[in-house]
N, C-alpha and C positions, 0 to 999 in steps of 0.2 A: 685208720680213724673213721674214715668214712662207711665202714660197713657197722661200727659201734657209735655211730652219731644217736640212734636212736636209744639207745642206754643211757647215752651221759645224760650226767647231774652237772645241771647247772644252780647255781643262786638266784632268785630273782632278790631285788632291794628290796627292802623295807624296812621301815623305825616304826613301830606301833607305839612306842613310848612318847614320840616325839607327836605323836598324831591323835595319843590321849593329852597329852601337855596345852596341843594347840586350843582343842574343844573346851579342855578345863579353866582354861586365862580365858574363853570369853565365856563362859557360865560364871564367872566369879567378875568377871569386869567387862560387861559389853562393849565397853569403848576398844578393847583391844581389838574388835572384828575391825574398827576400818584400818589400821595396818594390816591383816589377816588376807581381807579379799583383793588386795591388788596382788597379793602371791600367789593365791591357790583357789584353785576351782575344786567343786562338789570331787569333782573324778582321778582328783592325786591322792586322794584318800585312797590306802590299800583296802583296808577292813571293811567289808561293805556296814558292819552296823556304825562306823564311823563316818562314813560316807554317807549314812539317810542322816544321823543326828546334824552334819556341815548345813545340809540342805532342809531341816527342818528351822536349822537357825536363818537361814537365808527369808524362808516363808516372812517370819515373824520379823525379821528386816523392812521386807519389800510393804508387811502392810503396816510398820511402823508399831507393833505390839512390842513388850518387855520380853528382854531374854534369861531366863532363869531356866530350873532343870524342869518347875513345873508347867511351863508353859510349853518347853520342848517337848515335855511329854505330852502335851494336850495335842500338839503340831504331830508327835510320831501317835498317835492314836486314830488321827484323821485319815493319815498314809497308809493304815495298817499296820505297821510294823512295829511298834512300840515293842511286841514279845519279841520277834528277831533280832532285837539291837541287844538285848538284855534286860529290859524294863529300865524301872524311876529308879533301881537297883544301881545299874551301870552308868545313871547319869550321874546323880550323887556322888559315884567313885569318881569319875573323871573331875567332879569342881573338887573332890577333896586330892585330886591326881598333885596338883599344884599349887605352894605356899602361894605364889602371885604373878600376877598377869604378864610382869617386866619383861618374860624369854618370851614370849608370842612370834613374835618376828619371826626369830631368833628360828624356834624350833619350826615353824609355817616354813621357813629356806631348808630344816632339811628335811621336811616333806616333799616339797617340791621335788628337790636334788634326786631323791630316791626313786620318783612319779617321771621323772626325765629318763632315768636309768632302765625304770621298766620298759618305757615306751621303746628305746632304742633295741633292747632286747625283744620286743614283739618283732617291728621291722625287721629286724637283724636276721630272726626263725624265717620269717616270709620272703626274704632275699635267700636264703639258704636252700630253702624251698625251692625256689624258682629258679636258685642255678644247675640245683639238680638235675633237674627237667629240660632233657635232651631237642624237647621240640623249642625253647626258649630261646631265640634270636640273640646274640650275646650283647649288643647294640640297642637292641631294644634293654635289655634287662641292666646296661652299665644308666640309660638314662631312667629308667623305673627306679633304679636306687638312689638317683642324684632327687628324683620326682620327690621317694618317700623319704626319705631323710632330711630332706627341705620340707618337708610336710611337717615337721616335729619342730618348726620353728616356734610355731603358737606355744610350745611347750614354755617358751622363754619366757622369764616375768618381764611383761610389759608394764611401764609406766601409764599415770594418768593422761589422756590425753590432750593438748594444749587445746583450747578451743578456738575455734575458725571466728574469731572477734567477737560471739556473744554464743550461748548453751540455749538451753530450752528453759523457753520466756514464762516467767509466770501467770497463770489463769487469771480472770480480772477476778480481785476479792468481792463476788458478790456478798458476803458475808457482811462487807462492812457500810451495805448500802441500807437505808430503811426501809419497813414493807410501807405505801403497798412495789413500792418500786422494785423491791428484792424480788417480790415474788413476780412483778410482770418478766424481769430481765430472764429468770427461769424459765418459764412456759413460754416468752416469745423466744427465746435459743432453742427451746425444745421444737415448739410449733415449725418451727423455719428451718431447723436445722443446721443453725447457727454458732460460732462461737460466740461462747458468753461476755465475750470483751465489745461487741458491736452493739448490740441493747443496752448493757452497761454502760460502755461512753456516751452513748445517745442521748440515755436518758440524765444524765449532768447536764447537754448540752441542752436538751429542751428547756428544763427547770432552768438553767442560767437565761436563756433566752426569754422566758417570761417574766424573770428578776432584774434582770440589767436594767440598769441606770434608776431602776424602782428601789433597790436596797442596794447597799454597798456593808464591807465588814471592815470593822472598828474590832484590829487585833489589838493594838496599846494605844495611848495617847498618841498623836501625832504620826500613826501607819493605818492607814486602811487602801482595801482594795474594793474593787464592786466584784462581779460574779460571774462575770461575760468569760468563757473561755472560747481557745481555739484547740478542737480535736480532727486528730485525723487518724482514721483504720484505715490498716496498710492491707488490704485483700487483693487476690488477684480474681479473674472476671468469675462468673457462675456461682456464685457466693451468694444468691438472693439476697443483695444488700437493699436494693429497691423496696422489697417488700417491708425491711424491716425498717427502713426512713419511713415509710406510708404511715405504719402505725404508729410509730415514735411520734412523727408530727402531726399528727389527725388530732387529737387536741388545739393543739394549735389553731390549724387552719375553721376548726370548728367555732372557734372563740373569734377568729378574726370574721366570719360570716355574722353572728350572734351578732358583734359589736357595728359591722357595716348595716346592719336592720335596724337598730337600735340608735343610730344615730344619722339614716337616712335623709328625716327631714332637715336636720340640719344642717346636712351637704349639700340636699337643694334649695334651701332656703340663702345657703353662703355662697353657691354658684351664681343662683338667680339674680342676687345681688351682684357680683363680678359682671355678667354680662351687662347691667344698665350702668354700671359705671364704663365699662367699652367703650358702648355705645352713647352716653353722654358726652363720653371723652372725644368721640369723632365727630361727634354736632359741632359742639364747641371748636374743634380746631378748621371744620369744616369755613363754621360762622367768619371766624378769627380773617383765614384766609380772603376771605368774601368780601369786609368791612371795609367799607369807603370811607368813613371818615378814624384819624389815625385814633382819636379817645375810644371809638369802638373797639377800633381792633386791639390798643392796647386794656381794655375793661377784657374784653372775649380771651384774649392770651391768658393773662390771670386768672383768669376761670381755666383755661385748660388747666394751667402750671397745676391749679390746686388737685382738680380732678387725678392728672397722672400723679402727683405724688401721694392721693388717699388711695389708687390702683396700687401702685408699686408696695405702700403698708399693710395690703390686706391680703392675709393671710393666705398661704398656697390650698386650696382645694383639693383634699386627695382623700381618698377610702383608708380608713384603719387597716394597718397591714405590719406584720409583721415578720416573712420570711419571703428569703428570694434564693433561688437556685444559679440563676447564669447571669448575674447583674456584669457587667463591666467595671471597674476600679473607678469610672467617671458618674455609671448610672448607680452605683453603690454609696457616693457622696449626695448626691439627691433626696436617695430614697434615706439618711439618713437625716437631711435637714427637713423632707419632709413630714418623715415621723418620731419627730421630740427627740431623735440622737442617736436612737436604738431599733437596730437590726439582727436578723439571723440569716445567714447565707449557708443553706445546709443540703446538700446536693450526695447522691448517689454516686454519678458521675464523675464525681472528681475532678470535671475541667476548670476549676475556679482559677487550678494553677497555672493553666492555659491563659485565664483572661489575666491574670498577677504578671505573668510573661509579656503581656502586650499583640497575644495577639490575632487581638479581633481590635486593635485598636490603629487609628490613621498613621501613627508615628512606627507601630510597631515595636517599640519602646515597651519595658517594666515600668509598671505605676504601681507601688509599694507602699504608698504613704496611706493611703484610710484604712490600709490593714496594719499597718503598723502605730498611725496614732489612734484609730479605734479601739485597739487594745486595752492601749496605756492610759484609754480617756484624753488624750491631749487635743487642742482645740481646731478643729478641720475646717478651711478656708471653702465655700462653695460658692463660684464666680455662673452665675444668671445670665444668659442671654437675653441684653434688651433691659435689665434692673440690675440694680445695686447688689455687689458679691453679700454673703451671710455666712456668718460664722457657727458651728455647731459647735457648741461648749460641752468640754465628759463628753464624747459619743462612748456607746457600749456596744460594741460589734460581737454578736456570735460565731462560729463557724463550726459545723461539723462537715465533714465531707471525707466519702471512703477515694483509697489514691491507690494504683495498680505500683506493684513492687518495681516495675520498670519505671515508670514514670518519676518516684523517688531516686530512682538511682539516677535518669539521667536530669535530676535539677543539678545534678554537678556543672552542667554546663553552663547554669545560669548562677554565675557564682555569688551573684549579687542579693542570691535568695538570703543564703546563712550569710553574710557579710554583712549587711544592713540588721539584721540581729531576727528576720523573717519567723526561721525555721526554729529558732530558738524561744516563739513563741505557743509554738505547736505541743501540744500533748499526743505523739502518736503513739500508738499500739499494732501490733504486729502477731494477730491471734495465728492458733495451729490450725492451717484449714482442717476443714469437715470433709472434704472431699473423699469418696471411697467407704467414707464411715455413716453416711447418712442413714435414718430409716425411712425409707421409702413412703411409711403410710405413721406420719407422728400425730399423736392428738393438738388438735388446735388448742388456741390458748382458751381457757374458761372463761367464760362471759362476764364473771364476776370478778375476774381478774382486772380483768381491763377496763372496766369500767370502773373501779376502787382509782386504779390508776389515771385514766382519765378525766374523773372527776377533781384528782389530785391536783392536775394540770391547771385544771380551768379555774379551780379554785385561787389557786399561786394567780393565773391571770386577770382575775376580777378583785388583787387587793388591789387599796385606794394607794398613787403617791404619797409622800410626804410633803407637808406646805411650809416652805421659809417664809421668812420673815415679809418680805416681798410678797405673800400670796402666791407666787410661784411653785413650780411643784418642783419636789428636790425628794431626794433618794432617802428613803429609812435606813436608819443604821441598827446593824446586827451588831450586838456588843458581845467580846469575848468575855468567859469569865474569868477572876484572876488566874487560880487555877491553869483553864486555855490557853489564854497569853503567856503563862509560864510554861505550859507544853511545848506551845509553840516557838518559844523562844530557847525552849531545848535541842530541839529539833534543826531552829536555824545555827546553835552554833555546834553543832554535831556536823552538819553538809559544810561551812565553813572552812577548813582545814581539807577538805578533799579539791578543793576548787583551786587549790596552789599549785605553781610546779612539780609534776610528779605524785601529783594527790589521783587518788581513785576516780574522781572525775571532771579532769583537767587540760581532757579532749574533748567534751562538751561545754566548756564553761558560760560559753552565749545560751546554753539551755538551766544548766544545772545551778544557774545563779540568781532565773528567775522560779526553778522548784517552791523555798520558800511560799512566794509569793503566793503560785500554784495554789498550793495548799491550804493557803486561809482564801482563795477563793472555793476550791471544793469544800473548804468546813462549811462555808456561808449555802453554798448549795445543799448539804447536806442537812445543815437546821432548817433551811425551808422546807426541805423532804417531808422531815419530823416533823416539825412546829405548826407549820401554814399558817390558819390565823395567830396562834401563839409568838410568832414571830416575835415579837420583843423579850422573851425570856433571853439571855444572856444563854450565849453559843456555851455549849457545858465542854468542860475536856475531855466524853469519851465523844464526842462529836470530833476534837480535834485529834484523838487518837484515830478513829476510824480513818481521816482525812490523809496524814499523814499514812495510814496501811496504804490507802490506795496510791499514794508518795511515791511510797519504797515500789508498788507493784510498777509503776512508770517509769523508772529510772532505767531496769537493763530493756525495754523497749525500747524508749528513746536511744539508749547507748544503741542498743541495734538499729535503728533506722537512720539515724545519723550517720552512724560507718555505710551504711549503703549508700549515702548521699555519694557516688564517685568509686563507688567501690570495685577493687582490683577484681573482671573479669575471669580470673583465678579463681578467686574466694568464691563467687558466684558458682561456675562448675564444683566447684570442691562440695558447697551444701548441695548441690543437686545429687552430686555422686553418693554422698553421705546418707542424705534421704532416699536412695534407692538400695544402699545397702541395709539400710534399715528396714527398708517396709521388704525387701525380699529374703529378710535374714538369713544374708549372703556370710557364714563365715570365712568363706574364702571365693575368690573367683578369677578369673580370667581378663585380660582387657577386653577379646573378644566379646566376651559375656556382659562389660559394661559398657559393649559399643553398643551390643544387641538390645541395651534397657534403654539407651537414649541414642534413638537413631534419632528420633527427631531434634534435638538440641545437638545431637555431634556428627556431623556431616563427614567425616573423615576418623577412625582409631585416633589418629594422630591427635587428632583435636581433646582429646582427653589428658594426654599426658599433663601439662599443667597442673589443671585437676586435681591428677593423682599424686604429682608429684608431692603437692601441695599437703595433703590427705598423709601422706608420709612422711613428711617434714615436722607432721603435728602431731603422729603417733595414732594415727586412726588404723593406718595398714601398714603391712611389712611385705618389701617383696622380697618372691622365694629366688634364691639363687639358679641361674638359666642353664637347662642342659646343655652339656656340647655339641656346638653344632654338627649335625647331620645331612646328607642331602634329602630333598625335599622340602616341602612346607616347615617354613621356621614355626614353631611352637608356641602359642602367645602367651605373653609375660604372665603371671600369676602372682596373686598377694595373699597374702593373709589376714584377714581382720584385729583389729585389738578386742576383746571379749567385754570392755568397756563399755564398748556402743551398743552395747545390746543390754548393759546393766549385768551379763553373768560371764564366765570363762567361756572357752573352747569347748565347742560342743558337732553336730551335724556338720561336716562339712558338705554345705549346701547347694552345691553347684547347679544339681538338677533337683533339689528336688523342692523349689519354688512353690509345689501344690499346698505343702503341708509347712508354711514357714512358723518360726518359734514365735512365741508370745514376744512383740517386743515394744509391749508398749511402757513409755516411762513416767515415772511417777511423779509428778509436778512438784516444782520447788517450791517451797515457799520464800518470798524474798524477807529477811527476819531482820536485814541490817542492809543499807544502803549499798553494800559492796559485796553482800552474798554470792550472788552471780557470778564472778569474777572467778573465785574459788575454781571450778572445773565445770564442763559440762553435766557431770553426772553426781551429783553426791556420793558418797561410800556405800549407802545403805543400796544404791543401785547395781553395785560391780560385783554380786556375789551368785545373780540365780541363772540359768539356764538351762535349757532342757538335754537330754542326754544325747549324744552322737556315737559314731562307730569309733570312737575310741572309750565311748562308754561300757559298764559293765550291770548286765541285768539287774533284778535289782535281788533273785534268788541266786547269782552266781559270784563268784571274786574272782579274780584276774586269770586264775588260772584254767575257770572254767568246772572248776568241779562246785557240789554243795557247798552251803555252808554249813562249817563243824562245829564253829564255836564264834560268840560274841565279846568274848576275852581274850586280847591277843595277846596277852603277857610281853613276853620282851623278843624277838626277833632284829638283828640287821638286814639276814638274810633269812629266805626259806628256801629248804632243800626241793626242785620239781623237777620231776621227770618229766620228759619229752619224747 
């Protein structure tokens, strides 16, 4: 046998029938590709003109184009290959190949089946080879065939993979912001190098900060909210968030300088005053004390009494001010009674949490309450050293402030954050760092940019209160239109029914029950954007639609930084490992290999396993079955990736060659329904593209290495090849 090994005729597999079937049900019904791509990659296709038209459909996936024969032709004309495949000829035959799309599956499994078969047969020749070969160590060659026979595990159809508590977060919908805001959020992310989700939140929190407790929003009769939010960006450090607080608030702080000039004399006019009443106040009690006869000293008392009680009514003395970065929970109650109720606390830093925790404070204690009756507008007690406590009625507290991914995970500790309903009033976001991808030398943002938008600001800040009945100044109301209100009210009983036991989100309920509310305060921010002095036109519904996008883009955020609130340790290495499989589009690797990417977080191999296990339990990896042991160096474990996390199949296995890794990057969701997310990490339109590996096949050769003869493969199970 072995002297006639090189004569024989073997079969290799193949159904070309079944592999025009496949291509024909999605030319005739594109929906049948997402069953399609979780079975078969670009390279189970035998027939190489079959194998570019998979991968011309895959293009037209990935940029969200229509799939017909004409488009695939436009896709294989780009490739070159349109004449190799057979032309617009062969495509047409394959959509007329199949009455209808129903066997896709069906026939995609025995594509596959066949794609399995060959592969085994490649190994099979190379082991054959190799036992051959008298210099082949026989120990060495029983573990090189356990190596490559475990190596065809990728062959397996993998499922989608469970996601590690939340997939890849959606981009903030600049889209649904008005210019000129739209266009600054653009050039300051570009300028900075930022994600878009940090200008973007910002710039709500600014606009609400000059709005608060000035306007409030009238969604129906008997519901309105004001406009004050609390946001937080989840960044970790080197993220130039600094810079882009600077500019965000520079309006601001420009208005607050403007209005301290502008009403200078009157601070010292109101001072000058305070002190002669002081000091009147100390004559008199001076005199009082002094008085020998008792009518004196009772006439001089009376005179004081009166003096301290026109001190104690007259008015607190302070500069127009409106943001604070590291106030205390105690000097935050202050600076709200001393300016009419409304504040911004919007800091870079992120230590606000620190001071919420108590501690920079004497007891060391959490003080809770002006961030949580601020919010809500509920009415905040401030007790005076030396004078009578004061009441702030409606305060309007703002807050933006970026917070390190550790620092949210360890408020688990402080459980009284989310229990008192804290964190549930947070809008956070958790953009895809920049890091690695910056350009080094970006155009600043255009002068005219920012100055449209800053004028925006100051505009919003020099409208006038509204005046009650009282002469008092009291909040303009933004009125929904009916229309709106009926949006809105669409909206709230759609989230509704998710908030129950068992509903989609019914492990954030302390968050996802004041959404809603959320939302008609971004409407209200978002007609000021638009309107400014217009303001009193009646909020229009695509105002509340826009609000609502930005809703739905909030919600798998929040679900993700909420689960970090506490989160299992595990889960933590598992996205680190994940994101290092990803950016080093690792198809396969080693433990060794994943110790060597994170030596700095894993101080020991061992400390991975978790991790990985982790990552396996969810279907991101598969490990390969372990050679038998031999003496020496134990062999380190090796996996195999799922072809999912890259958006295409099996391709490169990539162990070394990190220089040159696959395109992998993925293509943003759009969140289209409150529970999108949930769905998978990866949409379908993502599981189909990849670039080619050594189990790939040229793109002038077929399997067996010789030309190609023909782009019509008629009917084949088998084909006869010599060896």
């Amino acid at each position: 046998m072995s002297s006639q090994i090189n004569n024989q005729r073997i079969l290799v597999p193949s159904d070309l029938d079944a592999e025009k079937s496949v291509l024909g049900s999605i030319l005739i019904d594109p929906s049948a590709v997402v069953g399609v791509v979780r079975i078969l990659d670009p390279d189970d296709f035998y027939s190489p003109a079959n194998r570019h038209i998979y991968t011309a459909i895959g293009d037209l996936l990935d940029k969200h184009l229509p799939i017909d024969p004409v488009t695939v032709k436009s896709r294989l004309e780009r490739h070159g290959v349109l004449e190799k495949v057979g032309g617009i000829e062969y495509l047409l035959s394959l959509a007329e190949h199949v009455p209808s799309a129903a066997s896709a599956e069906y026939h995609a499994n025995v594509v596959k089946e066949k794609s399995l078969r060959r592969a085994i047969i490649k190994e099979g020749e190379n082991l054959l080879r190799d036992a051959r070969s008298a210099g082949m160590d026989p120990l060495v060659l029983r573990d090189s065939a356990i190596e490559r026979l475990g190596a065809l595990s990728y062959m397996q159809q993998w499922e989608i993979p469970v996601p590690l508590g939340f997939g890849e977060l959606p981009t903030f919908p600049v889209e649904a912001v008005p210019p000129p805001y739209r266009e600054w959020i653009l050039a300051e992310a570009e300028a900075t190098q930022t994600p878009l989700d940090l200008p973007g939140m910002l710039s709500f929190a600014v606009v609400a900060a000059v709005g608060a407790k000035k306007f409030e929003v009238v969604v129906r009769p008997g519901y309105q909210q004001s406009v004050n939010v609390y946001v937080g960006v989840v960044l970790p450090p080197a993220h130039r968030k600094s810079g882009v607080f600077r500019t965000a608030t520079d309006p601001i702080e420009e208005y607050e300088r403007q209005e301290i000039t502008r009403i200078e004399p009157e601070l010292s006019e109101a001072a000058s005053k305070q002190r002669i009443l002081k000091g009147a106040l100390k004559k008199k009690e001076e005199y009082a004390s002094n008085a020998k006869k008792a009518e004196d000293r009772q006439r001089l008392t009376n005179e004081a009494v009166a003096l301290s009680k026109e001190l104690d009514s007259f008015p607190e003395v302070a500069q127009p001010r409106m943001l604070t970065d590291d106030s205390s929970p105690e000097s935050l109650k202050t600076l709200l009674a001393n300016h009419g109720g409304r504040m911004a606390v919007m800091s870079a830093e992120g230590n606000v949490f620190d001071m919420m925790a108590g501690m920079y404070s004497k007891t060391g204690m959490p003080n809770l309450d002006v961030y949580l009756k601020a919010h809500e507008g509920d009415t905040i007690k401030v007790d005076r050293v030396g004078r009578p406590s004061e009441h702030v009625e409606k305060p309007a507290l703002t807050v933006a402030v970026t917070i390190q991914p550790e620092v949210l995970i360890g408020l688990a500790q402080k459980r009284i954050f989310r229990g008192r309903g804290l964190l549930g009033r947070f809008l956070f976001v958790i953009p895809e760092s920049t890091l690695g991808r910056r350009n080094p030398n970006p155009p600043p943002v255009p002068e005219e940019v920012f100055q449209r938008y800053r004028q925006g600001i100051l505009h919003l800040a020099r409208l006038p209160f509204g005046e009650g009945p009282d002469g008092r100044p009291t909040a303009n109301l933004l009125r929904f239109s009916p229309e709106a209100s009926a949006r809105w009210t669409a909206f709230l009983a759609e989230l509704e029914p998710m908030l129950g036991d068992g509903g989609a989100l019914d492990s954030v309920q302390d968050w996802a029950g004041k959404l809603a509310g959320a939302v008609a305060r971004i409407a209200g921010t978002l007609h000021l954007m638009e309107m400014g002095a217009a303001w009193a036109q009646p909020v229009a519904v695509e105002t509340v639609e826009n609000a609502i996008q930005i809703g739905r883009y909030l919600v798998p955020h929040n679900l993700a930084a909420l689960a970090m609130v506490g989160a299992d340790p595990a889960v933590e290495d598992a996205r680190y490992l994940l994101a290092w499989i990803r950016r080093h589009g690792k198809r396969s690797f080693t433990q060794r290999d994943a110790h060597r990417g994170g030596q700095h977080r894993f101080a020991r191999s061992e400390d991975l396993i978790p991790g990985l296990d982790l990552l396996e339990g969810h279907g991101y990896i598969r490990k390969r079955p372990e050679a038998p042991a031999r003496p020496g160096k134990k062999p380190s474990p090796k996996w195999d990736v799922n072809p999912a996390v890259f958006g295409g199949g099996p391709g490169e296995n990539d162990d070394t060659n990190d220089s040159n890794p696959p395109d992998t990057t993925q293509i943003g969701n759009s969140v289209n329904t409150v529970i999108d997310f949930r769905e998978s990490d990866n949409p379908p339109h993502q599981l189909l593209h990849q670039p080619k590996g050594e189990h790939s096949v040229p793109d002038s050769e077929d399997h067996r290495g010789d030309p190609i003869t023909s782009s019509d493969p008629g009917h084949t199970d088998y084909e006869e090849v010599v060896l």
